[in-house]
N, C-alpha and C positions, 0 to 999 in steps of 0.2 A: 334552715337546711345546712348540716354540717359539710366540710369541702369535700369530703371522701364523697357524698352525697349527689354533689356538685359532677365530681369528676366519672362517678359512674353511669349518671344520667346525659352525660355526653357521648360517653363512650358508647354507650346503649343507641343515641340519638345517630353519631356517625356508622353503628354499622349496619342501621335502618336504612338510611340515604343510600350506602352502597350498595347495599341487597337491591333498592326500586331501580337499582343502575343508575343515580346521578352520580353528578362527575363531583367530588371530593377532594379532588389534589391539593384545591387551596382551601381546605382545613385541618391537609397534614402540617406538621412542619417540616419547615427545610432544614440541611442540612447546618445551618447555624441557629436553628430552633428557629419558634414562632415568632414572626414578627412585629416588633416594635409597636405598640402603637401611639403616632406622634401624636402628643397634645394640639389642642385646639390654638393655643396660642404661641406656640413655638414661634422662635422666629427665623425666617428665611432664612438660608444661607446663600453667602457668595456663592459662583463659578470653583473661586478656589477652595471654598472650603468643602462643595460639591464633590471635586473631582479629587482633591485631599481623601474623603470619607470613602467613596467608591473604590479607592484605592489600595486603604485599609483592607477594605470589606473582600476585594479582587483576592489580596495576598493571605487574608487569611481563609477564603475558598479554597485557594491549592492544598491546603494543609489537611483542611477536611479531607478532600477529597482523594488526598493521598494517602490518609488512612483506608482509604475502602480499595486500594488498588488503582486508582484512575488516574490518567493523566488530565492535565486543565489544558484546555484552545482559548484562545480570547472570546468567539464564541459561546464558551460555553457562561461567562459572565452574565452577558446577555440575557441569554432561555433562564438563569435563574436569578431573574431579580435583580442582576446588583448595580446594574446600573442607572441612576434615576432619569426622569423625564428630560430634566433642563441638560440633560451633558448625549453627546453621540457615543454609541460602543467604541470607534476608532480613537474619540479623546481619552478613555479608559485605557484601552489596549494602547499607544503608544505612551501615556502616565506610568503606564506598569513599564515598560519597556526600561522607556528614559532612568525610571527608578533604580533599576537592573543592571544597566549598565555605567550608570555613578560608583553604585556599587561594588562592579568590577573593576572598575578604574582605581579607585580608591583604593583597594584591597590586595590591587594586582592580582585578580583573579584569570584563570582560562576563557575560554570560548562559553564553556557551559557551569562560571562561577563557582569553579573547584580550585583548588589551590597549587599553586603551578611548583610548590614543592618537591613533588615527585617526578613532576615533568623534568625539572632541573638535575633531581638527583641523576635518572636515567640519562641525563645527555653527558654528567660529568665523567662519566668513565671513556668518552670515545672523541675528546677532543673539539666539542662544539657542533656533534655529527647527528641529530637524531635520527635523521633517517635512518643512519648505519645502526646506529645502537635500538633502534625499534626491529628493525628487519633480520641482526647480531638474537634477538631476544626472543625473537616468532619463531626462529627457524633451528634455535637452540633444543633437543629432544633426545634426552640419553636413548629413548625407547627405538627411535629411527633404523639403529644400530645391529639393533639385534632382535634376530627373529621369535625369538621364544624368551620366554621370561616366568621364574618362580612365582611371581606377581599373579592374582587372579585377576587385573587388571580392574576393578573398581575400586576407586576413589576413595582412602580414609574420610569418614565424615558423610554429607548432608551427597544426595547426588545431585546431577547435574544441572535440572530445573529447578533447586532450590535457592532460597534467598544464603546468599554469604554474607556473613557477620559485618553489620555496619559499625564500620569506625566511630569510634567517640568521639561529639561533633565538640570543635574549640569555639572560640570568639569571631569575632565575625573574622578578624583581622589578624588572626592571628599565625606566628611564623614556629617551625621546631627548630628547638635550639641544638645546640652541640651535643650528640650523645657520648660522647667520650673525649678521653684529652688525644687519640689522636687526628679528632676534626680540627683543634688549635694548631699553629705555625709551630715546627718546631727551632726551638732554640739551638744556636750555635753552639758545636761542642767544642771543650776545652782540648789543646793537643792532649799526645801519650806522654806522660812523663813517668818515670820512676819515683817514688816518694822517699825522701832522706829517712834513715834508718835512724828509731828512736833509742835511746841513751836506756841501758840497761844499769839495772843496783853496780854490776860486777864491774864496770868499764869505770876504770880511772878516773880524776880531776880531768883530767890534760885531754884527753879523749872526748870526755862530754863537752870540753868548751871547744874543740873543735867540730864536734859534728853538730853543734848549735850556730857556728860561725858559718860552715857548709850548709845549713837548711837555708834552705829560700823565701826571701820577703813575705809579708802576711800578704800583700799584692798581688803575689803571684799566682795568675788564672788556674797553673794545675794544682795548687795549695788550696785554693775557695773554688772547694766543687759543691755545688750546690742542687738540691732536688730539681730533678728533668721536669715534673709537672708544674712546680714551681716556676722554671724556668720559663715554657710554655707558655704559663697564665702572665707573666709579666710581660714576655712578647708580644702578648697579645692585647696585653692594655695600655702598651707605649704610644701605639699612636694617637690614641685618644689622649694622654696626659700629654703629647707633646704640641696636639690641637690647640689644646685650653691653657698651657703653658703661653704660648703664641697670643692667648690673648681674642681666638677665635673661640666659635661656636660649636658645639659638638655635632654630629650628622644628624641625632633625632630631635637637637631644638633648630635645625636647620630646615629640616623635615619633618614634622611633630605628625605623626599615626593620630586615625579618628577615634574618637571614643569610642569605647568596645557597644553603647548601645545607638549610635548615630544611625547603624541599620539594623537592628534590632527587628525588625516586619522583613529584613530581606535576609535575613541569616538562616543558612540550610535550605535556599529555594536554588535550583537548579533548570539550567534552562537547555531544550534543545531545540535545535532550529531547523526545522522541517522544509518540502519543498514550497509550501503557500503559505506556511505558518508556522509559528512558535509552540513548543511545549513547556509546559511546568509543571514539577514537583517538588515535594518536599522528601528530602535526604534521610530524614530524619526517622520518616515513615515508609518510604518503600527505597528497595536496592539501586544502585549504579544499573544494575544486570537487567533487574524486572522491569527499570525502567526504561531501559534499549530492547528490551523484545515487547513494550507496549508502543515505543515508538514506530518500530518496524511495521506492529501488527495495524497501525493507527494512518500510516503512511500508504499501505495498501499494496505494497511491492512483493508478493508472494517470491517473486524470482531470487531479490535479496538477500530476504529474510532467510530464506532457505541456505543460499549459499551464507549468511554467516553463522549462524547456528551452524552447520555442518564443521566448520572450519576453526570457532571457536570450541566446538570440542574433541575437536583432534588435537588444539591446541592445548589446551587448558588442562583435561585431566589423565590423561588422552586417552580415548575410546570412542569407539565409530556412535556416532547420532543413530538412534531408534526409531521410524518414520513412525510410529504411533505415539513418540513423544510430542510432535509439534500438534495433537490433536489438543494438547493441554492449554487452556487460557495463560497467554491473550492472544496467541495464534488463531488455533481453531481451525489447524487445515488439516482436512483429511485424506484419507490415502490418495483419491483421484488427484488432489488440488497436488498432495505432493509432489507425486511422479508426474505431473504437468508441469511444474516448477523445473526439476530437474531435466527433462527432457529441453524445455526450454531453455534453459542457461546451458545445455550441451550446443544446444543448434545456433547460440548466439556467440559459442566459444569463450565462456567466461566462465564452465565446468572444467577443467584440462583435467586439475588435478582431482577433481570430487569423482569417487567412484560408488559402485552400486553391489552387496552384497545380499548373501542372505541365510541364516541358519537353515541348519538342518527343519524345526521343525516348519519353516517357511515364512519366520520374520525377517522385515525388512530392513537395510542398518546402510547407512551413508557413510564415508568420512572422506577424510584428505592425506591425498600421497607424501603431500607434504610433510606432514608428522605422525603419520602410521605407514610400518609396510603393508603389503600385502596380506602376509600370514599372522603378522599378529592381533591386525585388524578384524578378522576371521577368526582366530581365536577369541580374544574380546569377544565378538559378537555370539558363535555357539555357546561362552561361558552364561554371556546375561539375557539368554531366549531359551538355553536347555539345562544347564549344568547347574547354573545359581538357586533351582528350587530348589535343588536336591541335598544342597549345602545349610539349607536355612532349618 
């Protein structure tokens, strides 16, 4: 029997079983395909080399699984297999943890093993202040300004439940460099000086050997002016030659970075830490974005989730939230759940600023005072419940 043979008389064989209703689940495969199966004489493994393999097997689940949209629990390890008899879930889940936060340490990573790059860039503009320069950036809104605007108010580009453009991931460890010469220290500049007037055909013997006597040493700083970025680049690699002059070590054989693949199984996994547990993903395969409204949705906080969604897009593109947008996965609240939320965050006073509109033809639209007024928020919303068909 040839394998096409093979493989059709199985297929035939599994959707018999299904049809009499037995249970088949384990003759699909999972989501790392069908499993393994050990030789007869294999031989045992350690504890460590147990929880080494489960470990593997843990990090490269998140991956799968964040192709399909999902986020991973420690949990969810467990219900599928991967951890073997000899080791407990919690030895896994804290292996994966431990893993995680080497990781981080190593890498100088954030909270949720992102690169604290951007964190840094935003706090260098306001003196060491995040807080100011985070609250300076939220509260930032030409639109606040003014009541009407030539703008139809929607977003060039993808709207607001969709995934934005994931950044091109680097090395595990890796840092951006100077994008231009004015990230280098600037070089000290030479005084003003007047330059000695050059000896022309027509000017005498006696004339040229004096204004040759008059011109100023080849020494002289306003005589050797030399390229600013030059300059720059030489400032900036003084201290290192005068490190190694000295006869010391430079700062990265002092400190020598891990090889780019030391974590190679933990690069692009991102972590968020919930109120009983941890979440993971992979970067690589679902958004920053998608993956904070899976957390929210995952967390169970309908009051929340509501108020951030409403207030992230007041902020972000800005225009009032659509209450039939949060019906979209991984939410999945509907109109009741909605206006329960909002009611609820009024009566707990953690709504002040989130208000409640509605178009003409009876759609319902959220946003925040904060970064819409009144009427333009009203406008926004008649354009994209009455007006935007009619444009299309």
């Amino acid at each position: 029997m040839s394998e096409e043979d093979e493989i059709r008389d199985a297929v035939v064989a599994l959707l018999k079983a299904q049809e009499s209703g037995q249970d088949v689940s384990e003759l699909l495969p999972s989501p790392e395909g069908f499993p393994a199966k050990e030789a007869a004489d294999a031989p045992a493994q350690t504890p460590e080399q147990a929880l080494a393999s489960a470990l593997a097997r843990a990090l490269a689940f998140v991956r799968t699984r964040s192709r399909a949209s999902q986020l991973v629990t420690p949990s969810d390890w467990a219900e599928a297999g991967l951890v073997p008899e000899s080791l407990d879930p919690e030895d896994v889940e804290m292996a994966v943890y431990d893993r995680l936060m080497a990781y981080k340490e190593t890498c100088d990573l954030d909270e949720s093993l992102g690169d604290r790059s951007e964190e840094h860039s935003a706090v260098g503009d306001t003196g060491g202040q995040p807080g100011a320069s985070l609250k300076k950036k939220a509260r930032s809104n030409p639109h606040t300004a003014s009541a009407f605007s030539s703008s139809p108010g929607r977003p060039v580009g993808l709207s607001g439940f969709k995934h934005r453009a994931t950044e091109g991931a680097g090395t595990a460890c890796e840092k951006p460099a100077p994008s231009s010469a004015s990230d280098l220290p600037t070089a000290p500049q030479a005084p003003d000086s007047t330059p000695a007037p050059s000896a022309s055909p027509a000017d005498s013997p006696t004339t040229s050997a004096s204004s040759q006597a008059n011109a100023a040493p080849p020494n002289d700083p306003a005589k050797n002016t030399a390229d600013p970025l030059a300059q720059a680049v030489d400032a900036a690699q003084s201290p290192l030659e005068a490190v190694e002059e000295q006869g010391g070590e430079s700062p990265s054989a002092q400190s020598p970075r891990p090889a780019p693949d030391a974590f190679a199984d933990c690069r692009g996994i991102r972590l968020l830490m919930g109120a009983h547990s941890y979440y993971l993903y992979d970067e690589a395969a679902m958004t920053d974005t998608y993956a904070r409204w899976a957390f929210l949705a995952a967390e169970d906080d309908p009051v929340a989730t509501f108020l951030e969604c409403v207030r992230d897009e007041s902020r972000i593109y800005p225009r009032p939230l659509a209450r039939v947008n949060l019906e979209n996965p991984p939410f999945r609240m509907d109109a009741e759940t909605a206006e329960t939320a909002y009611r609820t965050a009024c009566d707990q006073g953690r709504a002040d600023d989130v208000q409640r509109i509605e178009a003409t033809n009876g759609a319902v639209y959220f946003y925040s005072t904060d970064y819409l007024s009144p009427a333009r928020a009203q406008s926004l919303a008649q354009y994209d419940a009455v007006e935007r068909a009619f444009n299309v």
